[in-house]
C-alpha positions as CSV (number, residue, x, y, z in Angstrom):
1,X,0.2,-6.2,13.7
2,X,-3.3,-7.5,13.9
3,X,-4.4,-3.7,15.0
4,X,-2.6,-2.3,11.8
5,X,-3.9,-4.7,9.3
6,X,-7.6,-3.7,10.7
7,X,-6.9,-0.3,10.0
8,X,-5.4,-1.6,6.3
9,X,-8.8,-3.9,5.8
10,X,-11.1,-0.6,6.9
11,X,-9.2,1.5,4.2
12,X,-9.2,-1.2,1.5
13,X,-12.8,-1.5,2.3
14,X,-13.6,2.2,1.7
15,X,-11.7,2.5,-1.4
16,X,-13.6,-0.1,-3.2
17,X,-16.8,1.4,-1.6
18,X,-15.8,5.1,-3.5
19,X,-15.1,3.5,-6.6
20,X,-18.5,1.4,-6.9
21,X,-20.5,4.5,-6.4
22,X,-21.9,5.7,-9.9
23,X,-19.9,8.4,-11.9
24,X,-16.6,7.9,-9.4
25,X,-13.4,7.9,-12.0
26,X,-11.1,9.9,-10.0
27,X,-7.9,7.7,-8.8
28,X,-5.4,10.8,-9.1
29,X,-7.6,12.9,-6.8
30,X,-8.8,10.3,-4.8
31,X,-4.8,9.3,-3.9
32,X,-4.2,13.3,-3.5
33,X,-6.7,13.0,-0.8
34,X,-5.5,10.0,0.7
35,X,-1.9,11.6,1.1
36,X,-3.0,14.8,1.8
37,X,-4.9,13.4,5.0
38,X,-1.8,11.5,6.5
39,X,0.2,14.1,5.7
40,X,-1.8,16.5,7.5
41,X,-2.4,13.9,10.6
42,X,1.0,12.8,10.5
43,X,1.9,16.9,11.2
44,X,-0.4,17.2,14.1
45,X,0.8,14.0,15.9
46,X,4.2,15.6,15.6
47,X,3.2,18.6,17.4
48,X,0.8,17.2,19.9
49,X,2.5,17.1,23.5
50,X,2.6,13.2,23.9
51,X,3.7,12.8,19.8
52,X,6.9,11.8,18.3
53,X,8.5,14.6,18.9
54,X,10.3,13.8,21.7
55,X,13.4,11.0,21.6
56,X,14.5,12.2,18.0
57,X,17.7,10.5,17.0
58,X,20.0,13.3,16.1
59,X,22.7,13.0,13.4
60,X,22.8,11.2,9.8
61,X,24.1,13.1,6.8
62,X,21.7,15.8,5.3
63,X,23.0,15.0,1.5
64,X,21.5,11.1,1.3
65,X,18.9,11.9,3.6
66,X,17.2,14.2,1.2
67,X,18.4,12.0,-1.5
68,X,16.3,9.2,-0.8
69,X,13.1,11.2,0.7
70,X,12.9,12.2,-2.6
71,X,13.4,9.5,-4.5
72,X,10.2,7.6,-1.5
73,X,8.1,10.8,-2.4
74,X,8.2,10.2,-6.3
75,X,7.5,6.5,-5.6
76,X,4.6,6.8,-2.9
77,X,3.0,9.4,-5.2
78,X,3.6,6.8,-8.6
79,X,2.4,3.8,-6.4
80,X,-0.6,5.4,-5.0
81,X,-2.0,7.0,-8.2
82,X,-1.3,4.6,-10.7
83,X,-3.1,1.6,-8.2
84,X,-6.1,4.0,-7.3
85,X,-6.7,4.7,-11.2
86,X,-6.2,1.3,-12.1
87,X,-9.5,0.4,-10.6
88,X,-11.3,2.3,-13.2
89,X,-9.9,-1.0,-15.9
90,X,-9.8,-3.9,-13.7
91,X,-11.7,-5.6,-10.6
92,X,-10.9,-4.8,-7.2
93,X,-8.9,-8.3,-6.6
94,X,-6.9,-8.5,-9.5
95,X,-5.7,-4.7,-8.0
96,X,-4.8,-6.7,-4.8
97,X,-2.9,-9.5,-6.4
98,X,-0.8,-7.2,-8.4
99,X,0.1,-5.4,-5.3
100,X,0.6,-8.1,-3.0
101,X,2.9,-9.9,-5.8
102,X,5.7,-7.1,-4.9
103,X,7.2,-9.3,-2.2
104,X,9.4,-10.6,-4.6
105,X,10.5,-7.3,-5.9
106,X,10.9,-5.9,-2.7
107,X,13.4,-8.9,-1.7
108,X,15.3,-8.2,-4.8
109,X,15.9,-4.4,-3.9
110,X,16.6,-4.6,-1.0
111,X,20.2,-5.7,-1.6
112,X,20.6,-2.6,-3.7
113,X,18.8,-0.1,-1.6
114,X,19.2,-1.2,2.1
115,X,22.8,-3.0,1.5
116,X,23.0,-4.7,4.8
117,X,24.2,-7.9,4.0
118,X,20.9,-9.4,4.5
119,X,20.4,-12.8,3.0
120,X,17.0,-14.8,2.4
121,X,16.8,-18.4,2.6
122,X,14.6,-21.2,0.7
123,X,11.5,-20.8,3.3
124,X,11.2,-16.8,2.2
125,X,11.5,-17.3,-1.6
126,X,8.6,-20.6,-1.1
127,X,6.5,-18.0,1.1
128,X,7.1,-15.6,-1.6
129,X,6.1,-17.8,-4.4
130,X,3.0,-19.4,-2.7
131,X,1.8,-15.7,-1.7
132,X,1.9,-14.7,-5.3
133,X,0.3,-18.0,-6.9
134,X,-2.3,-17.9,-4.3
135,X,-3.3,-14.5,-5.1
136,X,-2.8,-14.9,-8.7
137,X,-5.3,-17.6,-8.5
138,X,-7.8,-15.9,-6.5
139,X,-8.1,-13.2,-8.5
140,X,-8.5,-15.3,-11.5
141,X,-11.2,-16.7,-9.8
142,X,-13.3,-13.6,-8.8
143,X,-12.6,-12.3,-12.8
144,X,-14.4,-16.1,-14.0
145,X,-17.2,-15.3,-11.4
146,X,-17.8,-11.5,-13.3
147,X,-16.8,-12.0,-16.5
148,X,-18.9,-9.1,-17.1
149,X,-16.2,-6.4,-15.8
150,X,-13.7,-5.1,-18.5
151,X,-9.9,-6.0,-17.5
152,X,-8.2,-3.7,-20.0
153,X,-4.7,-3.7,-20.4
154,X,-3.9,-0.2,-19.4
155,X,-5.1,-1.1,-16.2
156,X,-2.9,-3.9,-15.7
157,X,0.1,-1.8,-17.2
158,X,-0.6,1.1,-14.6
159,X,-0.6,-2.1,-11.9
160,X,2.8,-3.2,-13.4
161,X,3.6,0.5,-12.6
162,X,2.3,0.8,-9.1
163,X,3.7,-2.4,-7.8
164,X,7.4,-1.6,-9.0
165,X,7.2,1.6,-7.3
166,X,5.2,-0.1,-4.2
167,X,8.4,-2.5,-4.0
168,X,10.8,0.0,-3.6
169,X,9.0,2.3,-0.9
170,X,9.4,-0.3,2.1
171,X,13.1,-0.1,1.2
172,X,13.8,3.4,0.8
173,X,11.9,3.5,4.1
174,X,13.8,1.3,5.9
175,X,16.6,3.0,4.3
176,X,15.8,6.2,6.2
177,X,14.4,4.7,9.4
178,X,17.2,2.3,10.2
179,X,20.4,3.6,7.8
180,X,19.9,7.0,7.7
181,X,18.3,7.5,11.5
182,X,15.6,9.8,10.4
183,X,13.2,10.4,12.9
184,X,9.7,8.4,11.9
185,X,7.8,12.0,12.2
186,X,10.0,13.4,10.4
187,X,9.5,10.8,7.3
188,X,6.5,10.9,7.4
189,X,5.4,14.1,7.2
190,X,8.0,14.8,4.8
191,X,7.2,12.7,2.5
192,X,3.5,12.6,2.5
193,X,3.8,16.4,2.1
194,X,5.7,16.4,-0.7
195,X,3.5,13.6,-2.7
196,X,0.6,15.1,-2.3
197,X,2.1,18.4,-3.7
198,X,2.9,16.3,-6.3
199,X,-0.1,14.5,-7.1
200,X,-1.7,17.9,-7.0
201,X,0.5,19.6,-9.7
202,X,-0.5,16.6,-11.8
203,X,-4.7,16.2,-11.4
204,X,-4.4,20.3,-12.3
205,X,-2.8,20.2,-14.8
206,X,-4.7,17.2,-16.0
207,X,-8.0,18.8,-15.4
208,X,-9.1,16.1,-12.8
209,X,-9.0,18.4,-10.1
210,X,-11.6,20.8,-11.5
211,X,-14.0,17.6,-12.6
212,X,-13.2,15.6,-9.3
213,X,-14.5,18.7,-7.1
214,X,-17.6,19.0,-8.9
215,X,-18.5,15.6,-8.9
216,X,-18.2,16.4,-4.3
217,X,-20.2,19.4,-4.9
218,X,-22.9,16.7,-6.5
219,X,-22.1,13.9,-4.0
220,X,-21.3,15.2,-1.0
221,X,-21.0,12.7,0.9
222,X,-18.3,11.1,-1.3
223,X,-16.0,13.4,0.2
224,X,-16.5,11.8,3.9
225,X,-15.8,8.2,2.4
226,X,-12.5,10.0,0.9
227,X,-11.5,11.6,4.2
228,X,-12.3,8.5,6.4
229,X,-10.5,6.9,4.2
230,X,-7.0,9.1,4.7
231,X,-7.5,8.6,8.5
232,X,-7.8,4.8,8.8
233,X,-5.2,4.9,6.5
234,X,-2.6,7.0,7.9
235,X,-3.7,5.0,11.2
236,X,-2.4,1.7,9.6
237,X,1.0,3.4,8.2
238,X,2.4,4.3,11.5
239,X,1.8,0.4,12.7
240,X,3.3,-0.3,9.4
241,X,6.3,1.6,9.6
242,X,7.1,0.6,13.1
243,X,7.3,-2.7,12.0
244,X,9.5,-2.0,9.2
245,X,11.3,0.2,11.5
246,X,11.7,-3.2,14.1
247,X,12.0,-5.8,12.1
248,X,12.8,-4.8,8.2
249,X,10.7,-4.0,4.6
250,X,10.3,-7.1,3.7
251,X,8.7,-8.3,7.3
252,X,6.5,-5.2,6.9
253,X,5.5,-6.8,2.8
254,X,4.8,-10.2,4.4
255,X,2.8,-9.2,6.9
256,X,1.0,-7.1,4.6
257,X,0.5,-10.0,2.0
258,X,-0.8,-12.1,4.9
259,X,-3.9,-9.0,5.8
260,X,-4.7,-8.8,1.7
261,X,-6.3,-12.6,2.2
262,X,-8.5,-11.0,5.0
263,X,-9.5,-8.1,2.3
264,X,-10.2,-10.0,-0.3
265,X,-12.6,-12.3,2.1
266,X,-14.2,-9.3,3.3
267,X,-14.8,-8.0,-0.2
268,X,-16.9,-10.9,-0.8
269,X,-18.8,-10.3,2.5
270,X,-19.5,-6.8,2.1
271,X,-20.1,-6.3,-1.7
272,X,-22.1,-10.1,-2.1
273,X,-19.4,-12.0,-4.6
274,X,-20.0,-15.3,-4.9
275,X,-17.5,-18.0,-3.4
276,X,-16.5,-20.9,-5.5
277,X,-14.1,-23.6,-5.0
278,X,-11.6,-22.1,-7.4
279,X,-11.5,-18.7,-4.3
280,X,-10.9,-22.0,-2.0
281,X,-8.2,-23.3,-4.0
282,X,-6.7,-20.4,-4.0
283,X,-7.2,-18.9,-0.4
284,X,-5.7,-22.6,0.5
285,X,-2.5,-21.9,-1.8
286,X,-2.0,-18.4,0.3
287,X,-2.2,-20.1,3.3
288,X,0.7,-22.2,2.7
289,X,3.0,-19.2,1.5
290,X,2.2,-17.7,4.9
291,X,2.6,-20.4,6.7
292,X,6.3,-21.0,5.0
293,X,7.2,-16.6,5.6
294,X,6.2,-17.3,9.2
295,X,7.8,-20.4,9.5
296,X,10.8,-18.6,7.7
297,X,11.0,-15.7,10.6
298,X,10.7,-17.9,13.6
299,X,13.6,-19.8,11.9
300,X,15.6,-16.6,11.8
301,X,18.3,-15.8,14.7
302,X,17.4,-12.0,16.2
């Protein structure tokens, strides 16, 4: 896990690097990008010679299959775009709160989506409350320190978007991985492919498109920071989705909640914030939530 969540801290790292830079206000084409990268990598692992295309697991039925790969491309492409946008109206951490806080969420569907009996106990719904509280807090702390930055409240409505649809995507994933035995190739290409085809339809006939590829022609370098971001990224899904593949969504959401704590620290790092004892407070809070999920797991019987 530790090797995926690098690969998550790299590609949280970039995309607040693209959106500092002066004129950037592209979220739709910079999540277009994003998808259209994995979806591209995910297609050449496939076909390489030592990729995943040996050791398929035939069967499942065809029907549900496609069913739910199209229901986890509509959500991947909601998720992505309305969280990358966001950042135009709010500050970087309260984007990370938001989306970490879908641990609850993701608990909550999957009874409806995964249906396998599964059953959380009092340590997971404590991990899941500290997590959110801690973050919560943390980002209220960074806003206090730069009161300066706007937190509209489209942004936070397009957050309230993107984490409902983040929520469900570990489901529907695990859904496909471990119901419906489709290959993990095969899911991902799939549905990267089809999101970015998606989000493509939508920045041209938005205009976006036209103004985001003028603002490369401009700045071309942005367009390396977008691509290195698709590949670190793409990197840090397949970790991600063998352990959701393993264990289940919501291991892969608590793990993930766990590596947002090492973003946000490194946000400070990188981009100078400053560090009060309200970011203490809160990183302390965290600490406790993941110290109960762990807890929680180790308690569990394999």
């Amino acid at each position: 896990m530790c090797i995926r969540d690098s690969f998550y801290v790299a590609h949280d790292a970039l995309q607040e690097r693209a959106f500092r830079r002066p004129g950037f206000q592209f979220g739709w084409f910079m999540t277009a990008c994003e998808i259209g990268t994995m979806a591209a990598c995910a297609l050449i692992w496939e076909r390489s010679p030592g990729g995943g295309a040996k050791g398929h697991e035939p069967g499942g039925d065809a029907g549900p299959r496609r069913k739910y790969l199209a229901l986890l491309v509509l959500t991947i492409a909601v998720s992505q775009g309305t969280g990358s946008t966001a950042l135009r109206h709010v500050n970087y951490p309260v984007k990370v709160a938001f989306k970490s806080c879908k641990l609850v969420p993701t608990m909550a569907f999957s009874r409806y989506i995964v249906r396998d009996g599964k059953r959380y106990g009092v340590d997971d719904y404590a991990a899941a409350l500290f997590m959110c509280v801690g973050l919560a807090l943390l980002s209220a702390a960074d806003l206090a320190a730069h009161a300066e930055r706007d937190t509209q409240a489209a942004g936070l409505m397009l957050l309230v978007v993107a984490v409902c649809s983040d929520a469900v995507i570990p489901n529907l994933q695990e859904k496909l991985l471990r119901g419906l035995k489709l290959p993990l190739g095969s899911m991902v290409v799939l549905s990267n492919a089809g999101s970015f085809l998606v989000v493509l339809a939508f920045i041209a006939a938005t205009g976006e498109l036209g103004r985001a590829v003028a603002y490369l022609r401009v700045h071309q370098d942005a367009a390396l920071w977008l691509l290195a971001q698709g590949l670190v990224g793409y990197a840090g899904l397949r970790c991600y989705l063998n352990v959701i593949r393993g264990l289940s969504g919501v291991a892969g959401v608590l793990a993930t909640s766990a590596r947002k704590v090492v973003t946000l620290v490194l946000s400070f790092i990188l981009f100078k914030k400053p560090f009060t004892g309200s970011h203490a407070t809160a990183l302390a809070v965290l600490a406790v939530g993941v110290g109960l999920g762990i807890r929680a797991k180790h308690r569990k019987p394999r």
